[in-house]
Each structure stands twice: as structure tokens, then as C-alpha cells.
C-alpha positions as CSV (number, residue, x, y, z in Angstrom):
1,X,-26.0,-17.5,28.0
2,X,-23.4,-16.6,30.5
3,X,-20.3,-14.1,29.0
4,X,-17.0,-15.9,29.4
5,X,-14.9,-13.1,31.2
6,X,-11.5,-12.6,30.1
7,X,-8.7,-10.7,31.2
8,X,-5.2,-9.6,30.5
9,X,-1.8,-10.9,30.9
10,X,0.8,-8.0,31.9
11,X,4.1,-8.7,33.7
12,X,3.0,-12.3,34.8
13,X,-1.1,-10.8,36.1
14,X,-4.0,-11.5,34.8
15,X,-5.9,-8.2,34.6
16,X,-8.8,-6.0,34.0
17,X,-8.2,-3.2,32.1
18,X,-6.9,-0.1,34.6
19,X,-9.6,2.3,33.4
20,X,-12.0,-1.0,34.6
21,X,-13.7,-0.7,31.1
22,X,-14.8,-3.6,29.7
23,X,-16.3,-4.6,25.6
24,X,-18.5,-7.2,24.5
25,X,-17.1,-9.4,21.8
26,X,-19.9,-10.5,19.3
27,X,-19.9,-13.8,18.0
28,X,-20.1,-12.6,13.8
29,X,-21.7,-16.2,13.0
30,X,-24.8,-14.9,15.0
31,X,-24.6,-11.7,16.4
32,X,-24.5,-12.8,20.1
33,X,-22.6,-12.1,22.8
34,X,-20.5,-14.3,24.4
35,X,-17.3,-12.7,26.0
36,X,-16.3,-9.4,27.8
37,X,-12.6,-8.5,27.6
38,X,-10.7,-5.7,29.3
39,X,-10.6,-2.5,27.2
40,X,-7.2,-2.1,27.3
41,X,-6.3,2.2,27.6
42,X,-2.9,4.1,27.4
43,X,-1.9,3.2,30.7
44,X,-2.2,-0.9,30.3
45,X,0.0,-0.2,27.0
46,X,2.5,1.6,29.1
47,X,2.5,-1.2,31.7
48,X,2.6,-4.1,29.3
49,X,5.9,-2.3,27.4
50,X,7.9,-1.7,30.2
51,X,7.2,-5.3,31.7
52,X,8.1,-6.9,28.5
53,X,11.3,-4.4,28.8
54,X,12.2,-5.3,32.0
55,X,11.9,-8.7,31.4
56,X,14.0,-8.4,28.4
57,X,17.0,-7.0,29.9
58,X,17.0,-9.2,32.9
59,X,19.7,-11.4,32.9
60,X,17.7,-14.5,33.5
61,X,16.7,-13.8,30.3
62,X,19.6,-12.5,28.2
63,X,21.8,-15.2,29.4
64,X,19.3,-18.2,29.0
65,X,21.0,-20.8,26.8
66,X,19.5,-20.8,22.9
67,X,18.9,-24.4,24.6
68,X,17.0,-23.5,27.4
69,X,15.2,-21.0,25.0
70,X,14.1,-24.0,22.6
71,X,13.1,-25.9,25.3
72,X,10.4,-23.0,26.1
73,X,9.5,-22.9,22.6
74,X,8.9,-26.4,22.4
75,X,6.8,-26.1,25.7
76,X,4.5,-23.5,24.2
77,X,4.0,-25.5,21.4
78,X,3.0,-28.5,23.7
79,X,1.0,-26.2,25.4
80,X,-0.9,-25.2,22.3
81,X,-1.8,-28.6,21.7
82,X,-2.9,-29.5,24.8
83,X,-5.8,-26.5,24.9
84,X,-6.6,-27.0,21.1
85,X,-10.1,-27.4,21.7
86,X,-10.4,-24.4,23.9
87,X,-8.3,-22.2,21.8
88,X,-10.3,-23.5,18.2
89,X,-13.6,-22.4,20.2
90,X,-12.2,-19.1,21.6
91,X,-11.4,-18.3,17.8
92,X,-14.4,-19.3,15.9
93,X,-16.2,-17.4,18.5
94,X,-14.2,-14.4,18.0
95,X,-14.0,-14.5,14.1
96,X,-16.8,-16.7,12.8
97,X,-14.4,-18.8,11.3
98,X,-15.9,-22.4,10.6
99,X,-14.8,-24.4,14.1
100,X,-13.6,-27.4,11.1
101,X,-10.9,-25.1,9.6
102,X,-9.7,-23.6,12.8
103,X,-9.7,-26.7,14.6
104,X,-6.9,-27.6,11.3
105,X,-5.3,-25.0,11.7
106,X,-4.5,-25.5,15.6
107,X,-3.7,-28.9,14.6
108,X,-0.6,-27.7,12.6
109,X,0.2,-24.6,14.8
110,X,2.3,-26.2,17.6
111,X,4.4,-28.0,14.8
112,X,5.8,-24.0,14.3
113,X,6.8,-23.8,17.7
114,X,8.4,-27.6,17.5
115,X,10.5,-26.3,14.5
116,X,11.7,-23.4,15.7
117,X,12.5,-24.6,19.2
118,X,14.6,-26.8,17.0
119,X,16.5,-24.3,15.5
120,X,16.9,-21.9,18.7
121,X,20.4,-23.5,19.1
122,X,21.0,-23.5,15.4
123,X,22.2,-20.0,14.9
124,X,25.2,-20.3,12.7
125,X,25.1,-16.5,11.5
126,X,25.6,-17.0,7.7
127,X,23.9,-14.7,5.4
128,X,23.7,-13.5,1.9
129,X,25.8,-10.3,0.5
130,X,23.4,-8.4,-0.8
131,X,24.9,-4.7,-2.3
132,X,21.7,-2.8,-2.7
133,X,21.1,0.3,-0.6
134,X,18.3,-0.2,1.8
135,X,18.9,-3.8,3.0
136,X,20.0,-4.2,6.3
137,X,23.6,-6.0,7.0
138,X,24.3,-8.0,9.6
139,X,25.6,-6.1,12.9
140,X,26.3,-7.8,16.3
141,X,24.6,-7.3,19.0
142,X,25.3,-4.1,20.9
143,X,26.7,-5.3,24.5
144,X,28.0,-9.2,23.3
């Protein structure tokens, strides 16, 4: 059997691992291997934080439309469902997990992303008062 080869997604690159260490995931159901995945150190941490910063604070970003966010949403969630299959077998490989139950479980997965990407525009900002001490209030967003 051939090991499936996978690799890392930091700032938009897939990747090894910048050490170029690699594991061996084991397929619990029968002990075989069947993938080698980057063995992510400090330094692909570091990298995959500040990209997800950077992205963050670019203002393609921050000033996207709740609209154009829940479009993306939605996309993932289409997304999802189109690589069912793939992403049922990647799991039960990785976990064990009967391929029945996962495969159920990606069937209602991309109806999350569906309802949220419906709600991205939604934000109306009520809350409940709650008086205890502990429990966050609501605070606007530093720089809006």
C-alpha cells in the first residue's frame, strides 16, 4: 500500500513541515499505515499565526461585506459536500470511526456552514443583561 502524502496549508502554501519531519498516521481499525503528514515544529506555528494575523488585519478582509462573508461561508459548505467521499474516508482512516456514521455526519456538516452563511448579514447586536460578575458584556469593536 502506497502512503497518501499530505501537507500543510500556511498563508495560502501547501507545505512540509520546516524541520522536513514527517509522522505516520496509523489506521486504528487495523494498525496500518496509510498517510505521512508534516510534523508541524515551533517555527510552522509561528508562520501559520502571523499569516492568519496578517490576513486578518488586511483590509480586504476587515472591510468585506457580512454579505460577501456569507457568501464564503456558504462556498465552504458547498465545498464540503462536494469532497464528502474524500473527506468521510480521510476520517475513518484517521479515527477508525465506522465509514457509515462519518459518511452521516458529512452529510449534515455543510448544512452548518449553509446556516450560518445565512446569518453573517444578520447581526442585529441584541443581547441579554446579565448582572453577574464574570460574564462578559458587550463592547464594540476597538477601531469601528
Amino acid at each position: 500500500m502506497t502512503l497518501e502524502r499530505l501537507r500543510m496549508l500556511i498563508d495560502g502554501d501547501w507545505t512540509e513541515a520546516a524541520s522536513g519531519n514527517v509522522f505516520t498516521s496509523l489506521n486504528p481499525a487495523n494498525g496500518q499505515a496509510w498517510a505521512e503528514l508534516p510534523d508541524a515544529g515551533e517555527a510552522d506555528v509561528d508562520r501559520a499565526v502571523r499569516a492568519a494575523q496578517a490576513a486578518f488585519e488586511q483590509p480586504a478582509w476587515r472591510n468585506l461585506p457580512a454579505g460577501a462573508r456569507g457568501k464564503m461561508l456558504r462556498r465552504l459548505g458547498d465545498l464540503v459536500e462536494q469532497n464528502r467521499e474524500r473527506l468521510a474516508v480521510l476520517e475513518t482512516r484517521d479515527n477508525g470511526k465506522l465509514i457509515r456514521e462519518t459518511r452521516g455526519q458529512l452529510g449534515y456538516l455543510p448544512e452548518f456552514f449553509h446556516y450560518a452563511a445565512g446569518l453573517a448579514d444578520k447581526v442585529e447586536g441584541s443581547t441579554l443583561p446579565i448582572d453577574k460578575a464574570g460574564i462578559p458584556r458587550r463592547r464594540p469593536f476597538p477601531g469601528r
